[in-house]
C-alpha positions in Angstrom: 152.6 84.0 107.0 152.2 87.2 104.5 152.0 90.0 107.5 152.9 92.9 105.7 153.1 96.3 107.7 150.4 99.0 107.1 151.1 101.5 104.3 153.0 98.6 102.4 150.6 98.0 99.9 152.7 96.5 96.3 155.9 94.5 96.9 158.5 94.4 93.8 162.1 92.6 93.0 163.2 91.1 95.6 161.0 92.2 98.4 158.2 89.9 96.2 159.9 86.6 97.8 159.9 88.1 101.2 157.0 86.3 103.6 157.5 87.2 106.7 155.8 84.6 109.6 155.8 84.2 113.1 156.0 80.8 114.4 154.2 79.2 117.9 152.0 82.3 117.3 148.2 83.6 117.9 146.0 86.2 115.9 143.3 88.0 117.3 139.9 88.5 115.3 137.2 91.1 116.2 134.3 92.2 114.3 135.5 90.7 111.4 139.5 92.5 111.2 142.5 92.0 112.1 143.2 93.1 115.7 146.6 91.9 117.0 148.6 88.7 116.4 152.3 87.7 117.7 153.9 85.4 119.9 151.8 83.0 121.4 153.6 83.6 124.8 153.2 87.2 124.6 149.2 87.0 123.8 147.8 88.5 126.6 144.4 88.4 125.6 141.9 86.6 128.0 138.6 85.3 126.6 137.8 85.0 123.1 134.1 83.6 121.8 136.2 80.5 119.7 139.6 79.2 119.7 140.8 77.8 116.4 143.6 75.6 117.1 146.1 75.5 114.5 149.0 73.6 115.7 151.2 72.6 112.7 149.5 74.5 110.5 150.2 77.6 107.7 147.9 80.6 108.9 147.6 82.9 105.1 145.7 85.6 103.7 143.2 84.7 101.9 143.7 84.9 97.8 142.6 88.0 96.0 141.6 87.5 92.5 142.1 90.2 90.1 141.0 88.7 86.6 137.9 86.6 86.2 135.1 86.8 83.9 132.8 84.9 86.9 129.6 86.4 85.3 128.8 83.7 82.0 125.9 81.3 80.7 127.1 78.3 79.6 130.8 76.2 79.6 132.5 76.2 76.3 133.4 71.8 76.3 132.8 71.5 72.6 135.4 73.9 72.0 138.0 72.2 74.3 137.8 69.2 71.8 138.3 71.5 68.8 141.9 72.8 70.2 142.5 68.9 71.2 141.6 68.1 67.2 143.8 70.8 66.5 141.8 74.0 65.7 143.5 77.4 67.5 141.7 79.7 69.2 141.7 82.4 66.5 140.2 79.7 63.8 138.0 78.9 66.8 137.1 82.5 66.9 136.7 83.4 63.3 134.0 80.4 63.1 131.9 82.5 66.1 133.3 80.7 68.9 135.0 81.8 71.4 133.4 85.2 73.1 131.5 85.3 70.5 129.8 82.2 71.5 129.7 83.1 75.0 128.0 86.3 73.9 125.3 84.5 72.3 124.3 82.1 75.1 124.4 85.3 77.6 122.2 87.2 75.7 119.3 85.1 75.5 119.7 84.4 79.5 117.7 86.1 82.4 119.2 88.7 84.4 118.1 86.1 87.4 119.3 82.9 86.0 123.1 84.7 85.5 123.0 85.7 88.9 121.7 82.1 90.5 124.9 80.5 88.5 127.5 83.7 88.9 126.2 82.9 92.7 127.4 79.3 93.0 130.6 79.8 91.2 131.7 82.3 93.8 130.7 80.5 97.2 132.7 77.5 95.0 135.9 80.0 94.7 135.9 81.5 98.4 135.9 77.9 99.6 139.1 77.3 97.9 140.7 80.2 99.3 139.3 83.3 97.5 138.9 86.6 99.5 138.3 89.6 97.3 137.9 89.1 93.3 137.6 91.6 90.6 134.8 90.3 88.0 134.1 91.8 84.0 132.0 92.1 81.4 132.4 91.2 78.3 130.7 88.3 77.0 127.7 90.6 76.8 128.2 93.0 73.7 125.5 94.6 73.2 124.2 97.2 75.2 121.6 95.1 76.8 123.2 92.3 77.6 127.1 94.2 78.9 124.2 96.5 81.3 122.8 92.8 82.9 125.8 91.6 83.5 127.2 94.4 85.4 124.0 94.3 86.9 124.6 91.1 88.2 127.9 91.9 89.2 126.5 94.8 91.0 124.2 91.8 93.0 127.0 90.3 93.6 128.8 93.0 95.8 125.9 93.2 97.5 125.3 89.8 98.8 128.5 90.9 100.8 130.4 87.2 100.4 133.9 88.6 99.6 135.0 92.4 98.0 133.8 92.4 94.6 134.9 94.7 92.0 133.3 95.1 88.5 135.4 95.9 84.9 133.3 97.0 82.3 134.6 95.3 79.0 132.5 95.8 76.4 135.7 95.8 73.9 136.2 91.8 74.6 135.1 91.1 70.9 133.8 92.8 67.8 130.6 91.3 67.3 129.7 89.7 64.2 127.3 92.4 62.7 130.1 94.9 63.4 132.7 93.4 61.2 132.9 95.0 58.5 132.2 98.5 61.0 134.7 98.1 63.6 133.9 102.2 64.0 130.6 101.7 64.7 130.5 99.3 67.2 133.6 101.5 69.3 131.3 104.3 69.0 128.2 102.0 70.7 130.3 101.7 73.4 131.3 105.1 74.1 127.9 106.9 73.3 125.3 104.2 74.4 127.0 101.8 76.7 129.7 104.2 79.0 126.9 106.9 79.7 124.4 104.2 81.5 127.1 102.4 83.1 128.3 105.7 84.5 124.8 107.0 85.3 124.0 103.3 87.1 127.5 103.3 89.1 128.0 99.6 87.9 131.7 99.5 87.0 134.9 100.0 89.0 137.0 99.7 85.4 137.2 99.6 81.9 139.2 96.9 79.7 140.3 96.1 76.2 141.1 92.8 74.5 144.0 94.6 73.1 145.5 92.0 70.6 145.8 90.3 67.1 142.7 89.7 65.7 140.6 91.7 68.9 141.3 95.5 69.4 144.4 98.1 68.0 145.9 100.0 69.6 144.7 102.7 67.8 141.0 101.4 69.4 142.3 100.5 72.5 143.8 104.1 73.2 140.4 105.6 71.5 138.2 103.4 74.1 140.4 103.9 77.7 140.4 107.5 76.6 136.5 107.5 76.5 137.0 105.6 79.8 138.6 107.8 81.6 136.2 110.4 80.8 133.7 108.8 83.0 135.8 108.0 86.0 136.8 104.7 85.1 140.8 103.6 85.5 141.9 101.5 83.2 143.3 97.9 83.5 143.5 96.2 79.7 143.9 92.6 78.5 147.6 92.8 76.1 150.0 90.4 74.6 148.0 87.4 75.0 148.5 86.1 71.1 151.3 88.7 70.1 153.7 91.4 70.9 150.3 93.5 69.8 151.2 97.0 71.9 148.7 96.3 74.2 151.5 96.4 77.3 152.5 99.7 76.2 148.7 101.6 75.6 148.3 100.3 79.3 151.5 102.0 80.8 150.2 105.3 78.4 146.7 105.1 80.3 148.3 104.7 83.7 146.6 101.2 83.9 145.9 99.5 87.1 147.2 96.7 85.8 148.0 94.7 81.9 147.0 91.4 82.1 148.3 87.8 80.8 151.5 89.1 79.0 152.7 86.1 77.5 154.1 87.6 74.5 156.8 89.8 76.4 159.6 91.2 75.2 162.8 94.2 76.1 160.0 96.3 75.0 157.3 95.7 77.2 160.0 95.2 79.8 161.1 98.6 79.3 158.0 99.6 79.8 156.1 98.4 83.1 160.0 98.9 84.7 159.5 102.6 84.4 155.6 102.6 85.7 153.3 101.9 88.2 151.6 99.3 86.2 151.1 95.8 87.9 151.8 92.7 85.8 149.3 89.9 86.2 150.4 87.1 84.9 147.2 84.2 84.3 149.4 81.1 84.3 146.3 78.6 83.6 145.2 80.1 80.2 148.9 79.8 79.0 148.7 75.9 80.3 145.0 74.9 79.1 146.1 76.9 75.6 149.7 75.7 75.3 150.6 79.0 75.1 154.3 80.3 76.1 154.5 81.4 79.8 154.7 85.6 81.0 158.6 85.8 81.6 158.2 86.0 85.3 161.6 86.0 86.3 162.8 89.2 83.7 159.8 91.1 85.2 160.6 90.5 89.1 164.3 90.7 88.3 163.4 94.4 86.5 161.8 95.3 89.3 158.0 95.3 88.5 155.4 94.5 90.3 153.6 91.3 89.4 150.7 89.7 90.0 148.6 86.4 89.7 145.6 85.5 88.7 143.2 82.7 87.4 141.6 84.7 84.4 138.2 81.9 85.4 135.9 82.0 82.3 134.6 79.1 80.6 136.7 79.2 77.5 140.2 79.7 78.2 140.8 78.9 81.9 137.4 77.0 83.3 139.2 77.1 87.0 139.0 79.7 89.7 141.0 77.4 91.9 144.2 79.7 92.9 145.9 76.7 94.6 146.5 75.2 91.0 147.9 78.9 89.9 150.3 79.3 93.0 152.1 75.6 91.7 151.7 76.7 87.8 153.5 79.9 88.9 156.5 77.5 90.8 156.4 75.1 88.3 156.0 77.1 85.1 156.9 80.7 86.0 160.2 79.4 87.6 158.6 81.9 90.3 159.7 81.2 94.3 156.5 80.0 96.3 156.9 82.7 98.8 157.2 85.0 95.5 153.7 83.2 93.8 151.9 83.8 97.4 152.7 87.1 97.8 151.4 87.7 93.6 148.2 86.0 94.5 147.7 87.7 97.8 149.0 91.6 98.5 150.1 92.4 94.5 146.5 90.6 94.0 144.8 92.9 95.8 147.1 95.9 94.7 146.0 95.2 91.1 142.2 95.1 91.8 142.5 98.4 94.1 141.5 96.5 97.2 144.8 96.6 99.0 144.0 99.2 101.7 141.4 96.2 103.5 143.0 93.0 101.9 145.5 91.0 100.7 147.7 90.4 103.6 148.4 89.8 107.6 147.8 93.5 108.9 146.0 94.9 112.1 142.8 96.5 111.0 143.0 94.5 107.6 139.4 92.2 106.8 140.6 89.0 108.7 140.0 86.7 105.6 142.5 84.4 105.9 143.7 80.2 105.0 143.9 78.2 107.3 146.1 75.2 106.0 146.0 71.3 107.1 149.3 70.2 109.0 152.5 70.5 106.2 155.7 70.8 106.2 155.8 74.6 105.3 155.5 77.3 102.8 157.3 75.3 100.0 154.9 72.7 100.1 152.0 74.5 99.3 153.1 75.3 95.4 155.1 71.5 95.4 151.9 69.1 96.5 149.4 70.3 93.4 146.5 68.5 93.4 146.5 67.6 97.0 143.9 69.6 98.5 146.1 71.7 101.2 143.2 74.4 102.9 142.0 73.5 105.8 139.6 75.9 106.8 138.4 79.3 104.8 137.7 82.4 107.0 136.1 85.3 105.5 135.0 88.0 107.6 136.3 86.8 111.0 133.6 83.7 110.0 134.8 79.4 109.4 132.9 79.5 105.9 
């Protein structure tokens, strides 16, 4: 399930709950792609180095993950028992929690020690079905510490596990000795912070935490613009806590993609309809917040394209596991599972600018790919949360 021709590369409206499978069927690896698949009775294909048998079982590509902030220090528990004790995240925030706490454990970490945990946490998310994730800054915030953690993103693209690509997001949080100059801080980033990251090749994008009590508009417009200067496209963080604008500065800056969306409206709507802007919708911050859910179902049925994602970070959504999303998306999202699948797999891949190699069933396409125990079908996959339904992981043509 999920072959997709070549050239079709972002699905919208009602193509989104298309999956199109072949049943009682093969598919050929070689040097790690896609080569042919079809019909088991018409495979003519006459030695291969290993069989995989996968009688009764869902062959899927692999998950592509296009918001995570993979790259961080330290979990945030203590601040999980604030929200249960009934702080918010904003008060949470205001005290120096938050990023801001994030930021402070990062800083005083090695370059080597961020790498060694980033390291784990992604061999943890490509055995549960990851095969290409996008990774950001952000919980550096100073010049320093955003340049190490790109670094270490850059480490991780090279160890080669799955497609990596790296947001800088230096405009995650205004730091606490730049509170009372919001300018200042705006203008470390553009004059200190883009120039190296530019000259050093370490990011793929720039974000903003456009939102109440984060970034304006105003900032965010000031900061994609600097951005784009240096060759960086833009995908932006909007409308997590409020209708803050942050939706419609992304459509202005031709953004890959605006991401979580939960505060939604005709607006916003109005917007990503006439654009090429992918929604990504991070269903498991909205459910480990309490926050309202991205109106899914307005958005597919306005013919935009949407996307899912996990958003993994140790505050807000300390899971990179995709097979929780896919059933959040179903269960919350009131999205088809054929629908959530296709999100988290070709409009996944579309949103993080990997879709040309990943992200679905295609000849020539990386073969990284789910292999699924014996279930009753497609529907089961979002219905049986909890359950543990992969099988087998292959990334690269390889069994990981």
């Amino acid at each position: 399930m999920g072959i997709q021709p070549a050239g079709l590369l972002v699905l919208k409206g009602e193509s989104l709950g298309i999956l199109e499978s072949i049943d009682d069927a093969y598919l050929f690896i070689e040097k790690g792609k896609i080569i042919s698949f079809g019909k088991d009775a018409d495979c003519k294909i006459e030695r291969a180095d290993e069989v995989i048998d996968c009688t009764g079982k869902l062959v899927l590509p692999a998950f592509c993950d296009s918001h995570t902030h993979l790259v961080f220090a330290a979990w945030r528990e203590s601040e999980f028992v604030d929200r249960i004790r009934g702080l918010t995240y904003e008060e949470i925030a205001k005290r120096g929690g938050g990023i801001l706490n994030s930021a402070a454990k990062l800083q005083s970490m090695s370059e080597d020690e961020l790498f060694d945990r980033a390291q784990l946490r992604l061999h943890e998310v490509t055995r549960m079905g990851t095969g290409a994730i996008e990774i950001k800054s952000g919980y550096g915030l100073t010049v320093e510490s955003e340049i190490k953690m790109l670094r270490v993103i850059r480490r991780l693209k090279d160890q080669n596990i799955i497609p990596v690509k790296a947001t800088f997001l230096g405009a995650h949080a205004m730091p606490m000795e730049y509170k009372t100059n919001r300018a200042g801080y705006i203008k470390l980033i553009k004059e200190n912070m883009l120039p190296q990251i530019a000259a050093e090749g370490l990011a793929d994008y720039i974000d903003v935490f456009c939102d109440k009590g984060f970034y304006t508009v105003e900032e965010t417009d000031e900061i994609l613009t600097a951005g784009t200067k240096y060759g960086l496209k833009a995908k932006i963080h909007a409308n997590e806590l409020d209708y803050s604008g942050g939706i419609q500065v992304g459509v202005k800056h031709n953004a890959v993609s605006v991401d979580h969306l939960e505060y939604t409206g005709s607006e916003e709507i109005e917007a990503l309809r006439n654009s090429q802007t992918i929604a990504t919708i991070l269903p498991s911050t909205a459910f480990f917040l309490g926050l309202p859910y991205a109106p899914a179902r307005k958005m597919i049925e306005n013919n935009i394209a949407v996307a899912l994602a996990s958003d993994y970070n140790p505050g807000t959504s300390p899971s990179g596991n995709l097979s929780f999303v896919l059933s959040l998306a179903a269960i919350k999202l009131k999205m088809l599972p054929s629908e959530a699948l296709n999100a988290l797999t070709v409009n996944g891949a579309a949103a993080m600018g990997v879709q040309e190699t990943n992200g679905s069933i295609t000849p020539m396409k990386s073969a990284n790919l789910i292999i699924s125990k014996a279930i009753p079908g497609i529907d089961y996959l979002a219905y049986s949360y909890g359950h543990g339904w992969i099988d087998k992981v292959i990334i690269g043509g390889k069994v990981t």
